[in-house]
Structure formats: C-alpha cells, structure tokens
C-alpha positions in Angstrom: -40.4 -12.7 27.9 -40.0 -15.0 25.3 -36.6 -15.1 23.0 -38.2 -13.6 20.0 -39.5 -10.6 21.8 -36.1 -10.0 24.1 -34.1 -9.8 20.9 -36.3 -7.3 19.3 -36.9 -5.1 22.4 -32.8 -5.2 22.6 -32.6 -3.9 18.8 -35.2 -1.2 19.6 -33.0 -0.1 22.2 -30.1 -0.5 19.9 -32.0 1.5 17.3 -32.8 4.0 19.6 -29.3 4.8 21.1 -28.0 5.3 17.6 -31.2 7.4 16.5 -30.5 9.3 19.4 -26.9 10.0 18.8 -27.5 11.1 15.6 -30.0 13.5 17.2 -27.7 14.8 19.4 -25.0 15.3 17.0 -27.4 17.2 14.8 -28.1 19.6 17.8 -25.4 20.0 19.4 -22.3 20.3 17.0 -22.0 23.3 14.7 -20.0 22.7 11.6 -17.0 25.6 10.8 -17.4 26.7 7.6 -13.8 27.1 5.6 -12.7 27.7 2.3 -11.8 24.9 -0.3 -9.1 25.3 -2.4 -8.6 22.8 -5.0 -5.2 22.7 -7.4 -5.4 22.2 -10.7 -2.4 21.5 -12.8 -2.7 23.6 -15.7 -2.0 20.7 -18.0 -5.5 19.3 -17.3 -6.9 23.1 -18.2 -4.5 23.3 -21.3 -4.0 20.0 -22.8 -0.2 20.6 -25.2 -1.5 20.2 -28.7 -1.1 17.0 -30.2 2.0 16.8 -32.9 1.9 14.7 -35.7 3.3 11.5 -36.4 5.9 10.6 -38.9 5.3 7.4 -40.8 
C-alpha cells in the first residue's frame, strides 16, 4: 500500500473509533436529571437608587 493510502486508511480507522464512541455513549449512558438552582444576589434584582452628587 502506498504511504498516501496507509495514512488515510489509519485516519478512517481513527475516525471511526471516535464515531463509534460517541455512538456508544449516546446509547449506553442515561443522563440524571437534577434541579438547578442559581443564586442571585438581590443587589443585581434591586439595584440601590442612585443619590445625587454634590458639586
């Protein structure tokens, strides 16, 4: 086999062992579903009100 065609038939191969894991990891793993709870200071909800400046 030429060089050319050896390197492509080994990234085929490559190719295809990753395809395949992903495949796999598709089938076989079943995600847990959870709940998210995100914490929000409340300063970011309620912004203080902006005092004026003295000049």
């Amino acid at each position: 086999m030429p060089t050319l065609f050896r390197f492509l038939f080994v990234l085929a191969v490559i190719a295809g062992i990753a395809y395949g894991s992903m495949v796999a990891l598709v089938v076989l793993v079943e995600p847990r579903p959870r709940d998210v709870t995100v914490r929000i200071p409340s300063e970011r909800l309620n912004p203080p009100a902006a005092s004026p400046q003295k000049p």
